[in-house]
C-alpha positions as CSV (number, residue, x, y, z in Angstrom):
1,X,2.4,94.8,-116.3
2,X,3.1,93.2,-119.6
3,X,0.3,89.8,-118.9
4,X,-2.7,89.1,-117.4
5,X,-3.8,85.5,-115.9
6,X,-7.6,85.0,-116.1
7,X,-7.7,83.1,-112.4
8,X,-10.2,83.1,-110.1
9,X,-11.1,82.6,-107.5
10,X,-7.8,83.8,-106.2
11,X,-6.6,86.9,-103.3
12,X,-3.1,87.6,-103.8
13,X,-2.4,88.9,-100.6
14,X,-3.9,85.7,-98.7
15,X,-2.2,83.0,-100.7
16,X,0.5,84.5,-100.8
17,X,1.4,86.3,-98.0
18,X,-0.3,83.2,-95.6
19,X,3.2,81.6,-94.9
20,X,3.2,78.8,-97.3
21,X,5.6,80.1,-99.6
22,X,8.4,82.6,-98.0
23,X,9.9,84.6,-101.0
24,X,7.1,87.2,-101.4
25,X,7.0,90.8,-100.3
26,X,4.4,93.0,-100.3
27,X,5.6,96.5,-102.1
28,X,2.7,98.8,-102.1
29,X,0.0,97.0,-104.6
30,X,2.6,94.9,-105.8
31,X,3.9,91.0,-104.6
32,X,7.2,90.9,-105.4
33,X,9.2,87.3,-105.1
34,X,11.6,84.8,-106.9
35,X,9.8,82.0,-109.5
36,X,12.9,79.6,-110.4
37,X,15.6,82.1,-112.0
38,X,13.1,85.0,-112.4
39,X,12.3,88.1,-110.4
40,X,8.6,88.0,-110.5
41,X,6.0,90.8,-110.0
42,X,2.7,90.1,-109.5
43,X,-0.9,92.4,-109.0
44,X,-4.5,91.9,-108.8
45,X,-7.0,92.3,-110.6
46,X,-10.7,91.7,-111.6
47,X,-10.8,88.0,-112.6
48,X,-7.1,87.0,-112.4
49,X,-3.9,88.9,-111.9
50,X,-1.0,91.0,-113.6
51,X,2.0,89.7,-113.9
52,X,5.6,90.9,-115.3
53,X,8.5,88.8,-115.9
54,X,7.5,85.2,-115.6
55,X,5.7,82.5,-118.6
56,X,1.7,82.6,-118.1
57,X,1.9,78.7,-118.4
58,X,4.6,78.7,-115.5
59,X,2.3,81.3,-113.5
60,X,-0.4,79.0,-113.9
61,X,1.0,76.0,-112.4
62,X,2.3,77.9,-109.4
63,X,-1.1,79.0,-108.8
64,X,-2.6,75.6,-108.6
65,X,-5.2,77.1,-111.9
66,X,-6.0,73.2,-112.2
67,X,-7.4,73.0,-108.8
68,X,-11.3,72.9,-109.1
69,X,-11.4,75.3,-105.8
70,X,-15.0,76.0,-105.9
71,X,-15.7,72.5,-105.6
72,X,-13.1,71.8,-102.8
73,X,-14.3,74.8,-100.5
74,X,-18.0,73.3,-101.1
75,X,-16.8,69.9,-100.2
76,X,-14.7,71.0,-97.1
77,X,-17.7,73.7,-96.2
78,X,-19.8,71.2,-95.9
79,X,-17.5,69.0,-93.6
80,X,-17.1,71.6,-91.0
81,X,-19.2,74.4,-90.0
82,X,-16.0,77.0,-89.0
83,X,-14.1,76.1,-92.2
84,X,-17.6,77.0,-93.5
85,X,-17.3,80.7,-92.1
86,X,-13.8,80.8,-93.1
87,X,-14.2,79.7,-96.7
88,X,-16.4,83.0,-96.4
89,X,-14.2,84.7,-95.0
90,X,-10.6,84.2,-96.6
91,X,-12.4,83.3,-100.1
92,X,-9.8,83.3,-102.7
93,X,-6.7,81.8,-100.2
94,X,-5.4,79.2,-102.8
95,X,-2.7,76.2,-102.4
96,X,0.4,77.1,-104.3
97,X,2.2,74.4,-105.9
98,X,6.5,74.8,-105.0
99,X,9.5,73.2,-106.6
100,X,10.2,70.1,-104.4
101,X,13.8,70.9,-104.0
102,X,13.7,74.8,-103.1
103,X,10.1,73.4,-100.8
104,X,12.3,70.7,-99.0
105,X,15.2,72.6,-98.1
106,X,13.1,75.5,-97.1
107,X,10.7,73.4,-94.5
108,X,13.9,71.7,-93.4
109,X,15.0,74.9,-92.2
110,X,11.8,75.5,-91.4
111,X,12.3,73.7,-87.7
112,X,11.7,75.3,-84.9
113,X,11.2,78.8,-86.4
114,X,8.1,81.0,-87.0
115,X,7.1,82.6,-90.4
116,X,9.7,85.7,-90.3
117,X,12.6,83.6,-89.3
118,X,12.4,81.3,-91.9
119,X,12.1,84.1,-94.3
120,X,15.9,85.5,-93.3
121,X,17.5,82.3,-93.4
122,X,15.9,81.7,-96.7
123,X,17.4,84.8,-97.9
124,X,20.1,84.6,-96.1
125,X,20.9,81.1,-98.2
126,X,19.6,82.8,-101.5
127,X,22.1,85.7,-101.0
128,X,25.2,84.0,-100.1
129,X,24.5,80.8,-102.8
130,X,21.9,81.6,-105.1
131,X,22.8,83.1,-108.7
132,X,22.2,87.0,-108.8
133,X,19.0,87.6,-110.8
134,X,17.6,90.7,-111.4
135,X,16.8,92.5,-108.5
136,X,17.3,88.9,-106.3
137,X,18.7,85.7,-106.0
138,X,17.5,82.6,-107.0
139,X,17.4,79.8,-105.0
140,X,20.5,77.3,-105.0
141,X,21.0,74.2,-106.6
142,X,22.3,70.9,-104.4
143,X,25.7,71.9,-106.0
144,X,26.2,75.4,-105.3
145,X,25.5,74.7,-101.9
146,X,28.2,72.2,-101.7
147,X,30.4,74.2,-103.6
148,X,31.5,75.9,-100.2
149,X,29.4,74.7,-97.4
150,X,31.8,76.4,-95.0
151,X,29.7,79.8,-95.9
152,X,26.5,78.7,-94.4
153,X,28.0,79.6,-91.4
154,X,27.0,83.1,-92.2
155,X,23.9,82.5,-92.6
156,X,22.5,81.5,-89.2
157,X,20.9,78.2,-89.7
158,X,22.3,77.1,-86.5
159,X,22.2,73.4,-85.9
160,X,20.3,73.4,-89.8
161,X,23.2,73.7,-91.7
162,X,24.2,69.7,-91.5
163,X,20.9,69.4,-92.0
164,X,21.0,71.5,-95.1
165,X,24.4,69.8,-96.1
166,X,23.8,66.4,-95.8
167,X,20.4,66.8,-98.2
168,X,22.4,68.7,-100.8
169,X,24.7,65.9,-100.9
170,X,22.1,63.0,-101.0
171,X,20.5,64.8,-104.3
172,X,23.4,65.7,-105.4
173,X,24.7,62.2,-105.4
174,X,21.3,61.1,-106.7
175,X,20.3,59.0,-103.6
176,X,16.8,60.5,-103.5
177,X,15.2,62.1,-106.5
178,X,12.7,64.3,-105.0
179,X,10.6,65.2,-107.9
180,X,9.9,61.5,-108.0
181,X,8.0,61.9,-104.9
182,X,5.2,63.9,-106.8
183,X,4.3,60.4,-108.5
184,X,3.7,58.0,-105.0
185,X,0.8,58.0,-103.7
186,X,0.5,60.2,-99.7
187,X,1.5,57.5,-97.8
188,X,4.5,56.2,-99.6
189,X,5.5,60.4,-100.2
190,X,5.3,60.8,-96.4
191,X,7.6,57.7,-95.5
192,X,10.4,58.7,-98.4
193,X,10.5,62.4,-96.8
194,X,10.4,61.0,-93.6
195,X,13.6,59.0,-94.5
196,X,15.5,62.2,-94.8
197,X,17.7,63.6,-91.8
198,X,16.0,66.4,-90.1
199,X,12.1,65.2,-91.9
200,X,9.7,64.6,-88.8
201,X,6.0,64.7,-89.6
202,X,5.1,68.1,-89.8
203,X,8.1,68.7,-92.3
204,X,7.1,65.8,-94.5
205,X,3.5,66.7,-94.6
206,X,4.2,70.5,-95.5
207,X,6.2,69.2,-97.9
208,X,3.8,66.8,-99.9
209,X,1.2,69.6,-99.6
210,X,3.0,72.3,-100.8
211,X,5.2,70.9,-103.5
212,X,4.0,67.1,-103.6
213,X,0.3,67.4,-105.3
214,X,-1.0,65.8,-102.2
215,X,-3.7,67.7,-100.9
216,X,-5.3,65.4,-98.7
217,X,-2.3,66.1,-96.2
218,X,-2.8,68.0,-92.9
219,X,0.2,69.4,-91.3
220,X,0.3,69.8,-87.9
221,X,2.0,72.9,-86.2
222,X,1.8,74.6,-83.0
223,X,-1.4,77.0,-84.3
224,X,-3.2,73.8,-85.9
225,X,-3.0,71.9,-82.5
226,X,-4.0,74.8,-80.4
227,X,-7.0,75.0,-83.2
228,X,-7.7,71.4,-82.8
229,X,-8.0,71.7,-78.9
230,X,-10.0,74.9,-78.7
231,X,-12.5,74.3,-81.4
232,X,-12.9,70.4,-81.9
233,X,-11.8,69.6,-78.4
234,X,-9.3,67.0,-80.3
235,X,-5.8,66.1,-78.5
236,X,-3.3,63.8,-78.8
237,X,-0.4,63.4,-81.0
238,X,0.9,64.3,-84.0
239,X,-0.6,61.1,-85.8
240,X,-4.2,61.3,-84.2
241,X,-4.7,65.2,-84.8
242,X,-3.4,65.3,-88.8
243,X,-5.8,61.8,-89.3
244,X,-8.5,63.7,-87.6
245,X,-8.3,66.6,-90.4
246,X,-8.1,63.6,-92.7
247,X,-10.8,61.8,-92.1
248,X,-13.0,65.4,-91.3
249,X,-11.7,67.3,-94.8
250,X,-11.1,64.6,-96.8
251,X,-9.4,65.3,-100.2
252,X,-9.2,68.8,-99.5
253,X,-7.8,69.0,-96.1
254,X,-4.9,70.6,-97.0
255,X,-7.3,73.6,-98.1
256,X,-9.0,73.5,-94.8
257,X,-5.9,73.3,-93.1
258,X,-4.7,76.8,-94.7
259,X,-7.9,78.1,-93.8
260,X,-7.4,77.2,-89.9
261,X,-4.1,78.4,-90.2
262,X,-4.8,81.9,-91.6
263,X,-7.4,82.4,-89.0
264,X,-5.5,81.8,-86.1
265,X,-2.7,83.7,-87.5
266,X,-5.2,86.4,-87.7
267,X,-6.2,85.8,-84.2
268,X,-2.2,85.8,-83.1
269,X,-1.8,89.5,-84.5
270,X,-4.6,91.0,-82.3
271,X,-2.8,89.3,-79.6
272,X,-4.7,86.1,-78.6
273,X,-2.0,83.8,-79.3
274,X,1.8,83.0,-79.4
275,X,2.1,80.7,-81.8
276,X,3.4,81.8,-85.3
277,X,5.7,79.1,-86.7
278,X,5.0,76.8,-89.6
């Protein structure tokens, strides 16, 4: 490993192998996955990680290293006594922060699909679009994609691939500019995305979390609302469960929501649940 990012608290294998992001593989002590046009490689260590092929500075950003993470799992500790175990628990499970574009079009044909099925079409779309990159593809650009749309036939989306289409076109044709998004405030992010064929809720507050800077969202999926029933006897719809983590976590909630999630995830592999999509 040619660098080494001082970072901490941060566990590799939580943040990124949690389902936020779907471009990293595990390969012995090694993460392996695609940063813009790079192959990355990445390791821990004591106090921060290795890393190969990739700028510290862009590294950094990924990683959320601005996030003052000791004080948001105090703050959201202290909200909740289970998110208090967890923060225990999974300590060192950080937020990343994604490209909006490559974070839209992934959660768009995120639908209706758990965490391994998103990861094939993903790749499935790198591979058939993407440039080639050493050892990988990169994620395509608006334009490549509607260089030849007929060829995401072969890649399995199903009933996605208009979906896929029709948002390549729209930035393409500069009718939304989605890294503009990063500068409204939640609200105003959550109605723009929500604008966009195929953006429900869930989709749109993924989306601000994981590429938008807004932390205080609280997506809702299938393991979130079975958490919310079973442990805070909290129903409803989507609305009233996300404003329930938001008025319970606060400014973190996207933190405890990631918690939440890992644990039930954790919970699904030892059999006690079904649920597995994002």
């Amino acid at each position: 490993m040619t660098g080494f990012l001082s970072i901490a608290p941060l566990n590799l294998d939580l943040t990124l192998g949690c389902g936020q992001a779907h471009r990293w593989r595990k390969q012995g002590d090694d993460w392996k996955g695609v940063l813009g046009d790079r192959v990355v490689t990445l390791r821990q260590g004591e106090g921060g990680i290795y890393f190969d092929d990739v700028p510290a500075s862009r590294l950094a950003a990924y990683l959320r290293i601005d996030d003052d993470v000791e004080s948001i799992y105090a703050d959201i500790s202290q909200a909740d006594s289970l998110v208090k175990e967890l923060v225990v628990k999974y300590h060192g499970l950080r937020l990343l922060r994604q490209d909006p574009w490559e974070c839209l079009a992934t959660y768009l044909l995120a639908t209706n699909a758990n965490v391994a099925r998103i990861g094939t079409m993903v790749e499935n779309v790198c591979r058939e679009f993407g440039d080639a990159i050493d050892g990988g593809h990169a994620f395509p650009r608006p334009e490549q994609i509607l260089d030849d749309e007929e060829r995401l036939n072969g890649c399995r989306l199903g009933y996605r691939c208009e979906r896929l289409v029709r948002l390549a076109r729209r930035v393409e044709d500069n009718e939304i500019c989605i890294d503009g998004f990063r500068h409204l405030t939640y609200e105003e992010c959550v109605t723009e995305l929500k604008g966009i064929d195929g953006v429900g809720d869930k989709v749109a507050d993924c989306v601000s979390l994981f590429a938008m800077d807004h932390l205080e969202a609280f997506p809702v999926d299938a393991r979130i609302k079975r958490c919310l029933n079973e442990h805070y006897g909290i129903y409803g719809n989507y609305r009233a469960l996300s404003e329930f983590g938001r008025s319970r976590f606060g400014d973190g909630a996207g933190y405890a929501q990631e918690f939440l999630f890992q644990m039930v995830g954790d919970q699904r592999s030892l059999g006690h649940t079904q649920e597995g999509g994002r």
